[in-house]
Each structure stands twice: as C-alpha cells, then as structure tokens.
SEFIZA-3560 file (N, C-alpha, C; in Angstrom, 3 decimals):
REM SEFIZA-3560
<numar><xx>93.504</xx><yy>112.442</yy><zz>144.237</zz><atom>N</atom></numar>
<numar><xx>92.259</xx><yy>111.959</yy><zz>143.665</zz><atom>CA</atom></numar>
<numar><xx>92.470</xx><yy>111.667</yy><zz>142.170</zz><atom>C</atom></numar>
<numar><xx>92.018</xx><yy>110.756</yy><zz>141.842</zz><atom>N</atom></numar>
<numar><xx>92.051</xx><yy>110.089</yy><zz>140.675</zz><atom>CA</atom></numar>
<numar><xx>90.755</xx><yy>110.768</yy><zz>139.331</zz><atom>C</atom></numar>
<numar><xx>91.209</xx><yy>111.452</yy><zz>138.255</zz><atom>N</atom></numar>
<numar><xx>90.213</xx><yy>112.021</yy><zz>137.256</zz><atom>CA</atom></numar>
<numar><xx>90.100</xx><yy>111.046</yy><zz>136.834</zz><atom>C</atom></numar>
<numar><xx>88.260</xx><yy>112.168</yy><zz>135.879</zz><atom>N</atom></numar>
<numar><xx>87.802</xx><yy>110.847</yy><zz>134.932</zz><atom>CA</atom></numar>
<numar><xx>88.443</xx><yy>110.281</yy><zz>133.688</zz><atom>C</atom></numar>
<numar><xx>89.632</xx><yy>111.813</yy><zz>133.400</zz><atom>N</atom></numar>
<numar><xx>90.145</xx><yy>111.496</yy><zz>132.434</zz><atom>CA</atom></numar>
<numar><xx>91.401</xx><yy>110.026</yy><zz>132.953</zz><atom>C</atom></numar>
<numar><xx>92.075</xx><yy>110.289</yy><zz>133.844</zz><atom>N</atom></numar>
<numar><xx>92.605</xx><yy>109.355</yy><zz>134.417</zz><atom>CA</atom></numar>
<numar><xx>92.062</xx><yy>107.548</yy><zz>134.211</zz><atom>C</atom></numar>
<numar><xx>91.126</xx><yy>107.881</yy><zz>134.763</zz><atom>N</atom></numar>
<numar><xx>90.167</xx><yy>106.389</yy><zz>134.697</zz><atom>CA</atom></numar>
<numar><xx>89.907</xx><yy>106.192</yy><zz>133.421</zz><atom>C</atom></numar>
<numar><xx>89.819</xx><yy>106.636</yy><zz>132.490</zz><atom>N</atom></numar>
<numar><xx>89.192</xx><yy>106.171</yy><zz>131.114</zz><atom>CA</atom></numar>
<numar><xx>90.247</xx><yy>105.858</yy><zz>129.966</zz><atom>C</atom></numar>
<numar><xx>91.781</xx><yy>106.478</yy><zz>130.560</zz><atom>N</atom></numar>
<numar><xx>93.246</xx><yy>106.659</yy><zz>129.849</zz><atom>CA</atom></numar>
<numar><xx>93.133</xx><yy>104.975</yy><zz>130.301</zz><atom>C</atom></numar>
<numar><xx>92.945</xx><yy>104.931</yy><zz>131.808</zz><atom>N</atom></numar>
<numar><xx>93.600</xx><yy>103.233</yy><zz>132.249</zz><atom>CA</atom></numar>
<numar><xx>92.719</xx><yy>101.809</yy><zz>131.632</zz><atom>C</atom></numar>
<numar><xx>91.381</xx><yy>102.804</yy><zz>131.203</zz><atom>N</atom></numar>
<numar><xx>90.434</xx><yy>101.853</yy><zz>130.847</zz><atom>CA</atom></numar>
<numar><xx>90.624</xx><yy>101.031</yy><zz>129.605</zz><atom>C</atom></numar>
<numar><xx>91.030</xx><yy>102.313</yy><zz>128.391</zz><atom>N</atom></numar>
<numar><xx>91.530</xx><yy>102.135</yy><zz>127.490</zz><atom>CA</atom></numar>
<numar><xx>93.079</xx><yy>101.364</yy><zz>127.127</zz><atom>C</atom></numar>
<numar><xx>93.933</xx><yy>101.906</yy><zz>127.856</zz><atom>N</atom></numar>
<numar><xx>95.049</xx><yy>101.063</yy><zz>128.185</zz><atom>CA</atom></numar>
<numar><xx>94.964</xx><yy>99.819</yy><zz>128.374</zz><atom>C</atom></numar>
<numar><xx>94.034</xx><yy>99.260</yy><zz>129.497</zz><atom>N</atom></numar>
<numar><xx>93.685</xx><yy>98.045</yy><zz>129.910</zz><atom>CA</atom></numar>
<numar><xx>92.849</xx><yy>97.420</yy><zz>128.922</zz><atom>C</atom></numar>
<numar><xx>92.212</xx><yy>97.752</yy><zz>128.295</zz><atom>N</atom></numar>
<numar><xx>91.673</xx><yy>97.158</yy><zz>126.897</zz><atom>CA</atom></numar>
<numar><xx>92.438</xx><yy>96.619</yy><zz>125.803</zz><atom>C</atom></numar>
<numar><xx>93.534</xx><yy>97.944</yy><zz>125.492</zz><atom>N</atom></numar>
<numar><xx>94.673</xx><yy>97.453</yy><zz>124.343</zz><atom>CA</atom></numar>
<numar><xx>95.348</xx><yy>96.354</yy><zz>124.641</zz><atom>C</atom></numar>
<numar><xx>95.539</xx><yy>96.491</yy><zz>126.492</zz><atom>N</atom></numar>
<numar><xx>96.667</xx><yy>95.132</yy><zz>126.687</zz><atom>CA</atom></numar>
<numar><xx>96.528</xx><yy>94.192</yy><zz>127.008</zz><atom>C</atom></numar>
<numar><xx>94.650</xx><yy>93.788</yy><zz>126.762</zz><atom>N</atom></numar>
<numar><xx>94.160</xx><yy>92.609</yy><zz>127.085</zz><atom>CA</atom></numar>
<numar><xx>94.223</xx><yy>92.473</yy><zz>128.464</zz><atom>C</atom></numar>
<numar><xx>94.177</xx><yy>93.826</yy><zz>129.314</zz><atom>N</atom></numar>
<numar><xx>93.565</xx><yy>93.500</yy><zz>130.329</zz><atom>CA</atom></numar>
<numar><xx>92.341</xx><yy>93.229</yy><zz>130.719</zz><atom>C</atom></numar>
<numar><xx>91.074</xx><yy>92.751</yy><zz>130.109</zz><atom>N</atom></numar>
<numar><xx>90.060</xx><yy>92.806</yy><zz>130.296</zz><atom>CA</atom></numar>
<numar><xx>89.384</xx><yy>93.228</yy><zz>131.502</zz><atom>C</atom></numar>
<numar><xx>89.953</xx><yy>92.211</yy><zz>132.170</zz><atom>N</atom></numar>
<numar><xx>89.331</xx><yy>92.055</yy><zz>133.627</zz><atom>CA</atom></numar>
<numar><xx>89.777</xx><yy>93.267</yy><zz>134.516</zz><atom>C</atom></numar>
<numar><xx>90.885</xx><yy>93.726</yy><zz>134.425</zz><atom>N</atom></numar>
<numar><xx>91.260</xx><yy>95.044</yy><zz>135.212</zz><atom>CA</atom></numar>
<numar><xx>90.243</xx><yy>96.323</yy><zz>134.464</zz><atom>C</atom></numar>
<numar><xx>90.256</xx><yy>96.533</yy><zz>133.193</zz><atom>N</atom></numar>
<numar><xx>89.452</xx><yy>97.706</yy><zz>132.827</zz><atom>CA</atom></numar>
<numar><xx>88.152</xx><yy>97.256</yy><zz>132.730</zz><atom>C</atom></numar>
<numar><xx>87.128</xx><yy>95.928</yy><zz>132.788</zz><atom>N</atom></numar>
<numar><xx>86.026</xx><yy>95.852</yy><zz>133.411</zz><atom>CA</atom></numar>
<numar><xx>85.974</xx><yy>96.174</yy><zz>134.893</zz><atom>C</atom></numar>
<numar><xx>87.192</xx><yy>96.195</yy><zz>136.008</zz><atom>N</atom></numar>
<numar><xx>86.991</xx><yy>96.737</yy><zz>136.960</zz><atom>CA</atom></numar>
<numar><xx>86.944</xx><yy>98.265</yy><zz>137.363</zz><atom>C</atom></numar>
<numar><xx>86.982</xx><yy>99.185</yy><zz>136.237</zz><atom>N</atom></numar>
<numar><xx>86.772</xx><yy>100.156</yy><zz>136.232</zz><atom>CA</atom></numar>
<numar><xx>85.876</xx><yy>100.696</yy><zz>135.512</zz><atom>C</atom></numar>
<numar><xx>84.603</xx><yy>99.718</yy><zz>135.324</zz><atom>N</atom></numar>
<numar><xx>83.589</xx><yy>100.546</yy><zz>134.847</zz><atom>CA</atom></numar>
<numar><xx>82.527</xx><yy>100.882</yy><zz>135.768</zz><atom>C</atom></numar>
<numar><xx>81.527</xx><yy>101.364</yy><zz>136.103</zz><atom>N</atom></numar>
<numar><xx>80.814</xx><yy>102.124</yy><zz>136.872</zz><atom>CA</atom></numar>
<numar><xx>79.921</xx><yy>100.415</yy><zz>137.362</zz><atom>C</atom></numar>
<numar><xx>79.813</xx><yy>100.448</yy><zz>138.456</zz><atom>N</atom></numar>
<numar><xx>79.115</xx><yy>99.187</yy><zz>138.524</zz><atom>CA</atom></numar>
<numar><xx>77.366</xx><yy>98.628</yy><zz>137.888</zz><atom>C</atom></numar>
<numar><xx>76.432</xx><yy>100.173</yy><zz>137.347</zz><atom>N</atom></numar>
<numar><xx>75.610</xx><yy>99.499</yy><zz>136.892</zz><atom>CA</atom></numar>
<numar><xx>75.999</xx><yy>99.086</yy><zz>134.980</zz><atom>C</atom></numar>
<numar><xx>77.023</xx><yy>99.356</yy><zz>134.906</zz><atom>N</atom></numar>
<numar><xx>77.575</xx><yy>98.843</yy><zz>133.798</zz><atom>CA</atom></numar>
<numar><xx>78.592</xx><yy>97.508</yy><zz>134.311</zz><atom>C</atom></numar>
<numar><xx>78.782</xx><yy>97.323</yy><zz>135.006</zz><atom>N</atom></numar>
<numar><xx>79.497</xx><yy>96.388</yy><zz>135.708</zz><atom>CA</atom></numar>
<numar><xx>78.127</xx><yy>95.063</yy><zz>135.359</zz><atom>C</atom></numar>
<numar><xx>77.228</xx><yy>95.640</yy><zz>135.610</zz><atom>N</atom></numar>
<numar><xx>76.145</xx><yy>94.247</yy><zz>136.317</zz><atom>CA</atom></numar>
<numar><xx>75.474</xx><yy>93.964</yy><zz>134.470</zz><atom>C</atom></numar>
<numar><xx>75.758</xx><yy>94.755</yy><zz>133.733</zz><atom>N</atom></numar>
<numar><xx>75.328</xx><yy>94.795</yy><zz>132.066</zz><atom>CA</atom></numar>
<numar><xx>76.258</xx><yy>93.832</yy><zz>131.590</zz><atom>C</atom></numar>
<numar><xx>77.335</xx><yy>94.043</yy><zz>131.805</zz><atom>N</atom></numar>
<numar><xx>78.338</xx><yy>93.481</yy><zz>130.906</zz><atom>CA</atom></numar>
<numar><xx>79.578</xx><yy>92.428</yy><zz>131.877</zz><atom>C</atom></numar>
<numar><xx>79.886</xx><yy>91.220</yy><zz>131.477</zz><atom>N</atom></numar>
<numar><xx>80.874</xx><yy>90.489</yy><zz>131.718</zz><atom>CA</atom></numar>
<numar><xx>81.755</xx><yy>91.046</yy><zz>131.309</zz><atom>C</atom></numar>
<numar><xx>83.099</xx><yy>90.157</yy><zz>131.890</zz><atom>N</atom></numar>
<numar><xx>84.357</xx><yy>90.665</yy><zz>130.993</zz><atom>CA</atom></numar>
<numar><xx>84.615</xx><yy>89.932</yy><zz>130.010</zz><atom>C</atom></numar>
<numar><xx>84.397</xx><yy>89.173</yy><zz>129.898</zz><atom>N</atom></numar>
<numar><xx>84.126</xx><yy>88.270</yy><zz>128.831</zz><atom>CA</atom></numar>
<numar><xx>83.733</xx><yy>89.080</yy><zz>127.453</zz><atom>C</atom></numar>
<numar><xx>82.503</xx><yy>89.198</yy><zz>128.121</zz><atom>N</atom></numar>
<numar><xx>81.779</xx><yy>90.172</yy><zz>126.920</zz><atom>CA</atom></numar>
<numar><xx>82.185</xx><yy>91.141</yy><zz>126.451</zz><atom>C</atom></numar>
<numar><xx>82.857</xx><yy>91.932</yy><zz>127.465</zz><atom>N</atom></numar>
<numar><xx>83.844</xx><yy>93.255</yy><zz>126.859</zz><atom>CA</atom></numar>
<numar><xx>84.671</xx><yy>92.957</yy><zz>125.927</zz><atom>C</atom></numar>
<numar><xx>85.870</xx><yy>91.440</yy><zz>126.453</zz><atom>N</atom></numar>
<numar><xx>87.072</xx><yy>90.741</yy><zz>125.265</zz><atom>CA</atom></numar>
<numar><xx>85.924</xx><yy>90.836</yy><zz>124.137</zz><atom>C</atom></numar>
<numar><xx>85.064</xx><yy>89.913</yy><zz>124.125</zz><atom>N</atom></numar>
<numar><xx>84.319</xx><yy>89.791</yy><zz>122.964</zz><atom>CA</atom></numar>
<numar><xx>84.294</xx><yy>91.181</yy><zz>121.872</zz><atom>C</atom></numar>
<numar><xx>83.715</xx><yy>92.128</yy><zz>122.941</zz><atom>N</atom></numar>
<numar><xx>83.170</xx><yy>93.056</yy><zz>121.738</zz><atom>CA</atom></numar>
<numar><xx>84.604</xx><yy>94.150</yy><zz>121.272</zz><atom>C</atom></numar>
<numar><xx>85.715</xx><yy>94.020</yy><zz>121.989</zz><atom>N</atom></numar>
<numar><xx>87.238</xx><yy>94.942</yy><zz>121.586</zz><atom>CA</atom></numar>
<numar><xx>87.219</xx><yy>94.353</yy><zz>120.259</zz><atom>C</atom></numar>
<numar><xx>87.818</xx><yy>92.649</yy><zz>120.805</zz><atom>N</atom></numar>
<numar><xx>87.693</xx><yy>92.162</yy><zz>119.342</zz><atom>CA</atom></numar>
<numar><xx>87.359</xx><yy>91.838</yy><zz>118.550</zz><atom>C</atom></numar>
<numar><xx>85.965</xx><yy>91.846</yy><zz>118.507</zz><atom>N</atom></numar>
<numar><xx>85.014</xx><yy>92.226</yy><zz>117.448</zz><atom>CA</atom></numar>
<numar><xx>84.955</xx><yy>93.735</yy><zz>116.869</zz><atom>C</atom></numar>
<numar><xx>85.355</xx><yy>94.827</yy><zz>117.576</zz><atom>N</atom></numar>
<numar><xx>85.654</xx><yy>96.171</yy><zz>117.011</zz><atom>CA</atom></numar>
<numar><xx>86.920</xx><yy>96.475</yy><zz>116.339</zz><atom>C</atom></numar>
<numar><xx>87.772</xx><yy>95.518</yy><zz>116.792</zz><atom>N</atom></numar>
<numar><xx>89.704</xx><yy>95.771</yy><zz>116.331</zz><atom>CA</atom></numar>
<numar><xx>89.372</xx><yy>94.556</yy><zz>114.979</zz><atom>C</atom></numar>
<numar><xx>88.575</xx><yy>93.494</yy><zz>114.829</zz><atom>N</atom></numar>
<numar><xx>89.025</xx><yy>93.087</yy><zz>113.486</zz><atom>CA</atom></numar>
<numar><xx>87.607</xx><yy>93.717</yy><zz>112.605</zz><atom>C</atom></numar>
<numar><xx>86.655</xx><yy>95.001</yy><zz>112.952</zz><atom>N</atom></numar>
<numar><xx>86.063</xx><yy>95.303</yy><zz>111.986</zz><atom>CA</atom></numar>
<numar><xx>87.099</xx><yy>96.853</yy><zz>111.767</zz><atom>C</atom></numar>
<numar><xx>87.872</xx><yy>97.302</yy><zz>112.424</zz><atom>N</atom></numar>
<numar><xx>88.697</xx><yy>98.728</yy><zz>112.681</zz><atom>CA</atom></numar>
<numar><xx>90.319</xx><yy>98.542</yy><zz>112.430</zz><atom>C</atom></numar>
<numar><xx>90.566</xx><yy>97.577</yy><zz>112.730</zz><atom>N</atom></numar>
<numar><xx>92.135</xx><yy>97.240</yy><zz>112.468</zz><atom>CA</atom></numar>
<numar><xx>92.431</xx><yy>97.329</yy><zz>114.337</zz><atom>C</atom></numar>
<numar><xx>94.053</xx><yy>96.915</yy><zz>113.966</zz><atom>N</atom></numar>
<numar><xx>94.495</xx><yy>97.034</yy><zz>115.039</zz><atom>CA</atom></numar>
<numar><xx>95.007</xx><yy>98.845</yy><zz>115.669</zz><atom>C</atom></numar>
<numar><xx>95.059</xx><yy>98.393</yy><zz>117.038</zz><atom>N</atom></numar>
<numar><xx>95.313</xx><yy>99.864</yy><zz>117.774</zz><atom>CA</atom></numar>
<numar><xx>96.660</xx><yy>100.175</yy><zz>117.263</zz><atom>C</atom></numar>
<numar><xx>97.039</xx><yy>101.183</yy><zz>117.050</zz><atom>N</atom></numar>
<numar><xx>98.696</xx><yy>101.603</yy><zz>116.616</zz><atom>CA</atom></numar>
<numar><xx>98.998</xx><yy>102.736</yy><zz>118.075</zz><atom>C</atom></numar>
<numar><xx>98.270</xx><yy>103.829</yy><zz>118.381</zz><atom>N</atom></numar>
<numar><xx>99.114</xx><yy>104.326</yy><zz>119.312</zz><atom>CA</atom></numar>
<numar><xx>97.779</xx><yy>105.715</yy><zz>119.918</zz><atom>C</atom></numar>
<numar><xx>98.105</xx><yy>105.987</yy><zz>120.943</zz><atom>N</atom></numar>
<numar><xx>97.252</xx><yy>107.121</yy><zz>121.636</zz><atom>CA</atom></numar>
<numar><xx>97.694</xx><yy>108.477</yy><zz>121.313</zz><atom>C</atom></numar>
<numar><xx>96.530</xx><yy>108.871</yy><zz>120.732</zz><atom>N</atom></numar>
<numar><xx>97.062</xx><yy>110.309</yy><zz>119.750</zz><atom>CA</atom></numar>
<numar><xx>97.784</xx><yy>111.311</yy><zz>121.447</zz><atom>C</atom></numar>
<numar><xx>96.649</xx><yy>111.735</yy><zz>122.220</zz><atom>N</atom></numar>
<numar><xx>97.137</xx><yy>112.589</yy><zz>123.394</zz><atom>CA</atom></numar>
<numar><xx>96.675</xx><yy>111.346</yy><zz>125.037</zz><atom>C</atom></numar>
<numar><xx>97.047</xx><yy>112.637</yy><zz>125.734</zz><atom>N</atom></numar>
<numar><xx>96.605</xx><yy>111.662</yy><zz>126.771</zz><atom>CA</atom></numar>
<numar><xx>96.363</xx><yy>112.900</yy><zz>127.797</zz><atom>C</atom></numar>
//
C-alpha cells in the first residue's frame, strides 16, 4: 500500500520535473475537478519565479 507520505514525495517530484500532468493525477479528485493541469504549470511557475528555483529535497 502506497502512504500519504509516498503520494505527496511523487507529487512534489512530479512538479519539479515538469510533470504536471502525472502529479495533477495524483491529487484527490475534488481537487482534480478545481484545478487543470495547466493551471497547476501555471501556478509552480508562478511560485518558482516569485521563490527561486528548487535546489534539492531536504528529507524524504
């Protein structure tokens, strides 16, 4: 069985590597029906050029 910590390591992962569309497939579906993936790209990188870029995952 797959944890939540599990799911949220891949979510994040899949975010850094411009997976969009794979870590929008792991969000809970009534957040699924809120947000495109689109919209997700949108708002990473709108958070990474007000934050800088990602450098590395402290733990995991």
């Amino acid at each position: 069985m797959v944890t939540e910590q599990e799911i949220a390591e891949r979510f994040v992962d899949s975010l850094l590597g411009q997976g969009y569309q794979d870590a929008w497939q792991l969000l809970h579906p009534t957040l699924q029906a809120e947000i495109l993936p689109q919209q997700l790209q949108q708002q990473v990188e709108q958070f990474q050029r007000l934050m800088g870029a990602f450098v590395r995952r402290l733990n995991t």
